[in-house]
C-alpha positions in Angstrom: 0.0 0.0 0.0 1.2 3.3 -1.5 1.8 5.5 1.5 3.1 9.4 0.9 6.6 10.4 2.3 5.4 13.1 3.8 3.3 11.5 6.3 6.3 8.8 8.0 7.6 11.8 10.1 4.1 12.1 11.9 3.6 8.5 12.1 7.0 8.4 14.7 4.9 10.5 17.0 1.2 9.7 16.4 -1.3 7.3 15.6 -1.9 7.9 11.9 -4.9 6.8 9.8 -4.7 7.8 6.1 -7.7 7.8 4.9 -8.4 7.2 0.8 -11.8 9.2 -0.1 -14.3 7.0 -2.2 -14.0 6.4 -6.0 -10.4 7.5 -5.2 -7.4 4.7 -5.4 -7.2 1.8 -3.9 -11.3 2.0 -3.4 -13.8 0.8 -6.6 -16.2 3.3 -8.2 -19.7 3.0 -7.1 -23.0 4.3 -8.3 -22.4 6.9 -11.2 -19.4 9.2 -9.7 -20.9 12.3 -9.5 -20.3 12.6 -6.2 -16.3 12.4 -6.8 -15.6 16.0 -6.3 -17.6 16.7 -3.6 -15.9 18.2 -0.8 -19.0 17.9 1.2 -19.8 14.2 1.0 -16.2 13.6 1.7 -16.1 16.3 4.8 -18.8 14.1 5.9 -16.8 10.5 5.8 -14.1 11.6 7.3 -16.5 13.0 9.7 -17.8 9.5 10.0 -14.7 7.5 10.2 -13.5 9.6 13.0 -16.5 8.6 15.1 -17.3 5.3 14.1 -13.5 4.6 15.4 -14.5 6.5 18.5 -11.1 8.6 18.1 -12.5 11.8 19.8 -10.4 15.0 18.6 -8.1 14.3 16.2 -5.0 16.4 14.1 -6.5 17.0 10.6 -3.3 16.7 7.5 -4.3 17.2 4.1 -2.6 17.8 0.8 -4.2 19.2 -2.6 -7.8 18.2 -2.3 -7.6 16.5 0.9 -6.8 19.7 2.6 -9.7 21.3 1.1 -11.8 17.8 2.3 -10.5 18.3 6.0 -10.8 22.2 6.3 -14.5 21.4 5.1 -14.7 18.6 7.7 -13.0 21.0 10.3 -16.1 23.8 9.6 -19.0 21.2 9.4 -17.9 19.0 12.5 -16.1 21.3 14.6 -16.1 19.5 17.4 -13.6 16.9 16.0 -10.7 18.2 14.6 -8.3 19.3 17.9 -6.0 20.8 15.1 
């Protein structure tokens, strides 16, 4: 599993989860896709991920449209993100 440089210097320190939005790489494309660019419905997995795991507040990292995805996620579900 591909995992970005970027993230091995947080994973010394913290317990990291990186997350892969749906229809995106390694996940299949379901229903008809146009919900692929939808920062919204994204927000709003990650929103759900981080409570089904019970993780209480977490440290949001994004890059390119993941950063978008968990500032949108940060707004919506405030209560989450500790940073």
């Amino acid at each position: 599993f591909w995992v970005s440089a970027h993230i091995i210097p947080f994973a010394k320190h913290f317990r990291l989860i990186a997350y892969r939005q749906r229809h995106h790489y390694p996940n299949p494309r379901l229903g008809d896709g146009s919900d692929i660019n939808s920062t919204r419905v994204h927000a709003h997995d990650l929103a759900s991920l981080i409570v089904a795991l019970r993780l209480g507040q977490v440290h949001l990292i994004g890059v390119s449209y993941g950063a978008a995805i968990a500032l949108r996620q940060a707004v919506e579900h405030p209560e989450l993100p500790r940073t």
